[in-house]
Steps between C-alpha positions, in 0.01 A plus 500: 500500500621870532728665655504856602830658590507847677712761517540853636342607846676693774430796712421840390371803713171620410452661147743318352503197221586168486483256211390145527597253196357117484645254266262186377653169434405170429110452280489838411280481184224418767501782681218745513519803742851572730536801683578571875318423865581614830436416885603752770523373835195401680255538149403305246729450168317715237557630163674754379512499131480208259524500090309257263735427114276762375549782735191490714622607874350442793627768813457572846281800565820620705746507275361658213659794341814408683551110370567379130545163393644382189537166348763317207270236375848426299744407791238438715548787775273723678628806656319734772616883542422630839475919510445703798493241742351497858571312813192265431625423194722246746486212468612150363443515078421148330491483111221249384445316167176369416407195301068559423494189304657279743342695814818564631743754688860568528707712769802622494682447836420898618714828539461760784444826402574710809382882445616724858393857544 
């Protein structure tokens, strides 16, 4: 099992930053790609940027050039830096863990980013 522990969050008016930190615990040497979800209300949960051991990113078409994520394979921790934010960057900001071998995925228990104008 893994746990994900989240920090960071808050409210911000728009073009402002925010930084989101996740801390993995538990069967760490089995995870594969962590990095960061989020659901606004009303929409689907989608991704916003996610980091394989090796650097490969994955990233939302909406938050590129303004989003960076950067992982400590060491201690385990990803974190995401939020620049010039927008109101619908609000929403609800889950940090996930992946386990490919074992098909499975791990949430952390979500932090709302709240962005007003």
């Amino acid at each position: 099992q893994v746990q994900l522990v989240e920090s960071g969050g808050g409210e911000v008016q728009a073009g402002g930053s925010l930084r989101l930190s996740c801390a993995a615990s538990g069967s760490i040497s089995r995870i594969d790609a962590m990095g960061w979800y989020r659901q606004a209300p009303g929409k689907q949960r989608e991704v916003v940027l996610t980091i394989t051991p090796d650097n490969f990113t994955v990233q939302a078409y909406s938050t590129k050039g303004r989003f960076a994520i950067s992982r400590d394979n060491v201690n385990n921790i990803v974190h995401l830096q939020m620049n010039s934010l927008k109101p619908e960057d609000t929403a609800v900001y889950y940090c996930y863990a992946e386990n490919k071998r074992a098909s499975m995925d791990y949430w952390g228990q979500g932090t709302q980013v709240t962005v007003y104008s």
